[in-house]
C-alpha positions in Angstrom: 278.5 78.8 217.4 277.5 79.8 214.0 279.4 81.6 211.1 278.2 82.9 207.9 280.0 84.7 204.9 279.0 88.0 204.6 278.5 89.0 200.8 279.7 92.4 199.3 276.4 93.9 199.2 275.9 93.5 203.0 278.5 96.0 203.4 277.3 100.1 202.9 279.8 103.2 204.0 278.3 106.3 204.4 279.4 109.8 205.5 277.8 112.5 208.0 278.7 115.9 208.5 278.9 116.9 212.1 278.4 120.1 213.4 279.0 121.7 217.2 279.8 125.1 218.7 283.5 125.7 219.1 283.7 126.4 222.7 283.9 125.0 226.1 280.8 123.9 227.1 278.9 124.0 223.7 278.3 127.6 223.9 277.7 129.2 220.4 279.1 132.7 221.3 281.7 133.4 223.4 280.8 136.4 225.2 283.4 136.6 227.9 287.0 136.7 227.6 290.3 136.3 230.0 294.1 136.1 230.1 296.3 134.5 232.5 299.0 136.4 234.3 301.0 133.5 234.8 300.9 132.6 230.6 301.9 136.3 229.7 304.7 135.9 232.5 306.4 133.1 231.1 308.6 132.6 228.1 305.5 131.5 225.7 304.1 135.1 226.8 306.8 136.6 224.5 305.0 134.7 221.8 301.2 134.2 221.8 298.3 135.4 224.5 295.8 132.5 225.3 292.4 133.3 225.9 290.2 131.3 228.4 286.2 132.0 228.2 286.1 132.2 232.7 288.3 134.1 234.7 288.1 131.1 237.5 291.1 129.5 238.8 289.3 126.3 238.7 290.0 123.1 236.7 287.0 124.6 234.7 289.4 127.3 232.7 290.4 126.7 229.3 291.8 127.9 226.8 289.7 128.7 224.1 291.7 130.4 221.4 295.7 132.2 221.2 296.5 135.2 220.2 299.9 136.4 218.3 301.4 139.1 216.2 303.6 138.4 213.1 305.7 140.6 211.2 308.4 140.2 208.3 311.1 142.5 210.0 310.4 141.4 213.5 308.9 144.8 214.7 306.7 145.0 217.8 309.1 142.8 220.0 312.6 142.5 221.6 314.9 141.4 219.0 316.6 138.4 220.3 320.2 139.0 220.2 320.6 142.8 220.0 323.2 142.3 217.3 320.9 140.6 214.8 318.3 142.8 213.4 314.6 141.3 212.3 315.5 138.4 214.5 312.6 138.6 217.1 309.9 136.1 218.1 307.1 138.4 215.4 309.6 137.4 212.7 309.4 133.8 214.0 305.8 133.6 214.0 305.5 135.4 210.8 308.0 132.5 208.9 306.1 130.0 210.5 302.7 131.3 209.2 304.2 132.3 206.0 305.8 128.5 205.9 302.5 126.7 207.1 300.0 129.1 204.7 301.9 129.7 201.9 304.4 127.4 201.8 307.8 129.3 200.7 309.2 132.0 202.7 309.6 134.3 199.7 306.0 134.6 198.9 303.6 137.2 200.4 300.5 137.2 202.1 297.4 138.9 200.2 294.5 140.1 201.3 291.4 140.6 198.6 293.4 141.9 195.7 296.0 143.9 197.7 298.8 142.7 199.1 300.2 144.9 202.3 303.6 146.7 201.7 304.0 145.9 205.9 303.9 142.3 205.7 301.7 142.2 209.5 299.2 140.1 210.7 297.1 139.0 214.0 296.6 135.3 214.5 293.6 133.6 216.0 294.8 129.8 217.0 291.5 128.2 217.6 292.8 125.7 220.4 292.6 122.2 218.8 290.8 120.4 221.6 287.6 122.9 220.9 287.2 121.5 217.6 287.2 117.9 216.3 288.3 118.1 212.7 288.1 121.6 210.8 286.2 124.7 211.7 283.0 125.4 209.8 282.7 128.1 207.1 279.8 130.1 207.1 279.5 130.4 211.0 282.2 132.7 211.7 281.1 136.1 213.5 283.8 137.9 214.9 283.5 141.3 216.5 286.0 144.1 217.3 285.7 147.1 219.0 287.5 150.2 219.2 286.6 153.0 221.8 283.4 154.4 219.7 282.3 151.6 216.7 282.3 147.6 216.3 283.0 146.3 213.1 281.6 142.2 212.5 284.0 139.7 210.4 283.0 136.9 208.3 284.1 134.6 206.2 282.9 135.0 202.6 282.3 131.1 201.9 278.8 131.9 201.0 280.0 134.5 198.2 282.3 132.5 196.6 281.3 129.9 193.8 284.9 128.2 193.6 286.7 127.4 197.1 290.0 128.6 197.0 293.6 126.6 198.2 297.0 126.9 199.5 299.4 124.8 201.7 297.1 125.0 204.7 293.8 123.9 202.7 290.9 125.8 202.3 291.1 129.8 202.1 288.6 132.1 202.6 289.1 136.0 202.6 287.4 137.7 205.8 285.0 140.5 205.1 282.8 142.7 207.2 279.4 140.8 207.4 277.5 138.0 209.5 277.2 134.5 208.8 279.7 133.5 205.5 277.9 136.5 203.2 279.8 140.2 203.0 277.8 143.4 203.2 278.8 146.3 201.1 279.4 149.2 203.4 278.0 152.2 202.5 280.8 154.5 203.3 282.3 155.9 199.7 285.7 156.0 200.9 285.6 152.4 200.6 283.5 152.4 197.2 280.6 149.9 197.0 282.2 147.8 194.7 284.3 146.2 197.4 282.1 143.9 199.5 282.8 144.3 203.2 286.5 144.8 202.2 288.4 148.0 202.8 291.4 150.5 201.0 294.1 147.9 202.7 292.2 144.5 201.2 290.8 142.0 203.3 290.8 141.3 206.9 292.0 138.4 206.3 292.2 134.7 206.4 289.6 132.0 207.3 291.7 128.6 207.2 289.2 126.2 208.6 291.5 123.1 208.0 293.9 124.2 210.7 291.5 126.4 212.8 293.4 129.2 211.7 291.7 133.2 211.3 294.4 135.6 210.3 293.7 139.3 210.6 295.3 142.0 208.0 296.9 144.4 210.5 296.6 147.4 208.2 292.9 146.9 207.6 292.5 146.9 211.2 295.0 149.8 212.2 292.5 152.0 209.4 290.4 154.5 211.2 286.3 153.5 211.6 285.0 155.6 208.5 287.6 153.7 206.4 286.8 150.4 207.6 288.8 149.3 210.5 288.8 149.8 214.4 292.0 152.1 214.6 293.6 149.6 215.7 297.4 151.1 216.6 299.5 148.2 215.8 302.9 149.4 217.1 305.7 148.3 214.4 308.8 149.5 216.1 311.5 147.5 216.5 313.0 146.1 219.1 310.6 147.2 221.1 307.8 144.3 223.3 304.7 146.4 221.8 302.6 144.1 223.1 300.3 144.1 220.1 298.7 140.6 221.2 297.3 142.7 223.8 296.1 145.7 221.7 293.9 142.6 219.8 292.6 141.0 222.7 291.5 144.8 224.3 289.1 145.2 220.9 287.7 141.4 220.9 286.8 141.4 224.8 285.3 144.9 224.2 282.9 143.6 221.9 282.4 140.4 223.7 280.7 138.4 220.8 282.7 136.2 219.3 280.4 132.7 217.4 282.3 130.3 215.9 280.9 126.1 214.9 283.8 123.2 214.5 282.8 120.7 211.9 283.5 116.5 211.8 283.0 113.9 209.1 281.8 110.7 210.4 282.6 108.3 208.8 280.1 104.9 209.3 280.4 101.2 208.2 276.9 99.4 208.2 276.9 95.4 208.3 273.9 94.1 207.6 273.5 90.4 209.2 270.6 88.5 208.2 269.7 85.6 209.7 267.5 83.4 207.7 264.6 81.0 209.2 267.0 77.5 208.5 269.8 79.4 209.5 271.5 79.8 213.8 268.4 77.9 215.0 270.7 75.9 216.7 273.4 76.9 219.7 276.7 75.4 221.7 275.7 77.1 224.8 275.8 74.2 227.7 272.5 74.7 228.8 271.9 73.2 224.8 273.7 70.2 224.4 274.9 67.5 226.2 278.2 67.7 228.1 279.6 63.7 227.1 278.3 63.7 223.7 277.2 67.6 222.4 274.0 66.1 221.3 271.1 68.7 222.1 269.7 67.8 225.3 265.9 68.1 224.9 264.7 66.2 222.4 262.2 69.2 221.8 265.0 71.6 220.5 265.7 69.0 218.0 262.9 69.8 215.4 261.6 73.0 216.9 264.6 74.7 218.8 264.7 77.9 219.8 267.6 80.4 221.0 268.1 83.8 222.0 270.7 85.5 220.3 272.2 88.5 222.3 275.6 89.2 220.4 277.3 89.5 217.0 280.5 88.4 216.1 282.5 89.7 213.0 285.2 87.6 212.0 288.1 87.6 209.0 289.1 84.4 207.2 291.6 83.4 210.0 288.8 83.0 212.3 289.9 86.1 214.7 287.8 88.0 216.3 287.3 91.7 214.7 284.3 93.1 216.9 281.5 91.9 218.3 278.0 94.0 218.5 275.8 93.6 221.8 271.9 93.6 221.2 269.9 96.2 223.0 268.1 92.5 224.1 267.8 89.1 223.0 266.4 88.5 219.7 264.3 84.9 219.5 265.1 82.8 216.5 264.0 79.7 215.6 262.7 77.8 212.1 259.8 80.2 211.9 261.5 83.9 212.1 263.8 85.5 209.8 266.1 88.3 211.2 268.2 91.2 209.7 270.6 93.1 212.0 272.3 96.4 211.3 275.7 96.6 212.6 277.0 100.5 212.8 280.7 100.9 213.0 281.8 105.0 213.3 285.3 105.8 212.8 
């Protein structure tokens, strides 16, 4: 066996961006949509709605993204103890946005340059295993229907010159348009000036960092010619409105839904160069003698020749870090040089 130093410049790290669709199956658009009975039923029911892409009972069913409702006074469910007003499980997922976005419970969520007097919002949970690291801006296309239009959301990544942050990383605003870039709709109620955006702000959030798209309730509960799909977000209290629902109705209508997931790879390339003096020579038994470990055909003394077939990478204590497998075995002997790239992804 043969060991040789490796010097710093044999070591190179470089970084690759990849990109996937978001859903089961590597399917760019999700174009059908389900709930399970037996999810609404049970206590997580009172909370979110998961959405599965096939209606099957199969193993092949899964859950692609949630669906919740979060409000500041805890309208649009059953308050949890009668006695407790604004306690209710739309005032819990409301904190725990409001904690995990903006990081104190005493600030507000803005859409555009408006902030909402009724603190509301929808929640679209992308389901972590259908992404590997962070969702990817610019390839958001979300449609919702009401009974007679279809409005398109997007991110506005492409618009923006300087990426905004909060507590949850990245922050996009969502805007009517296709593909990152807002449209300016033509409808003067909204005013031209506004981008995609209408009279309640925003529609809302794009947090690729924690697969995260929250939806401004009022800009959805505004009629068609002002921008939204009329919605009907119930806010009364103490009352299982079921708004979860109301959402998952307008996205299913539309049935497109395209969303890609984004990765960083990260990769370590060891270069191992084997020079024409250099692992000539091997301890392999079919090599040397067994009594004496002198080489066993005089031939091999002055014109050996092995096969290499594997790589070791070592650290100064002699331990074994990885080894590397050729795709066959690479002849050596005093007349060949070789260099081997080593690719480590992590």
């Amino acid at each position: 066996m043969s060991f040789k130093r490796l010097d710093p410049e044999d070591f190179l790290i470089s970084a690759d961006s990849i990109t996937a669709p978001a859903w089961t199956g590597n399917v760019p658009t999700l174009t059908t949509f389900f709930t399970s009975s037996v999810q609404e039923a049970a206590a997580s029911g009172d909370y979110y709605l998961s959405i599965y892409q096939t209606g099957s009972t199969l193993s092949d069913a899964a859950v692609q993204f949630n669906i919740t409702f979060g409000n500041s006074d805890g309208s649009g469910s059953l308050l949890f103890n009668a006695g407790i007003d604004g306690k209710s499980p739309t005032s819990t997922i409301f904190g725990q946005f409001q904690n995990i976005i903006l990081g104190d419970e005493s600030n507000t969520f803005t859409f555009g340059d408006i902030t909402p007097v009724t603190q509301s919002f929808y929640a679209l949970t992308i389901e972590r295993a259908r992404y590997k690291e962070k969702l990817f801006p610019g390839t958001l296309n979300l449609q919702i229907a009401s009974a007679s239009s279809i409005i398109q959301i997007t991110d506005n990544s492409n618009d923006v010159s300087v990426q905004t942050f909060n507590e949850a990383g990245r922050v996009f605003q969502l805007v009517s348009g296709s593909n990152g870039s807002a449209i300016t709709l033509a409808n003067s109620a909204l005013g031209a000036s506004l981008k995609g955006q209408t009279v309640s702000g925003s529609y809302g959030y794009f947090l690729p960092d924690i697969g995260t798209i929250l939806l401004n309730a009022s800009a959805l509960d505004l009629p068609f010619d002002s921008g939204g799909v009329d919605l009907g977000t119930d806010y009364t209290s103490n009352t299982d409105a079921q708004n979860p629902a109301k959402l998952f109705t307008s996205i299913s209508g539309a049935a497109n839904f395209t969303l890609n997931s984004e990765e960083t790879i990260t990769s370590d390339y060891i270069f191992v160069r084997a020079r024409n003096a250099e692992f000539n020579y091997s301890e392999n038994p079919s090599f040397i003698t067994g009594s004496t470990g002198a080489v066993l055909y005089s031939d091999f003394i002055n014109a050996p020749e092995v096969f290499a077939t594997t790589i070791g990478l070592y650290n100064d204590n002699n331990e074994l870090l990885a080894t590397a497998k050729l795709s066959r075995p690479l002849k050596k002997n005093f007349t060949k040089e070789a260099l081997v790239r080593i690719k480590l992804d992590f």
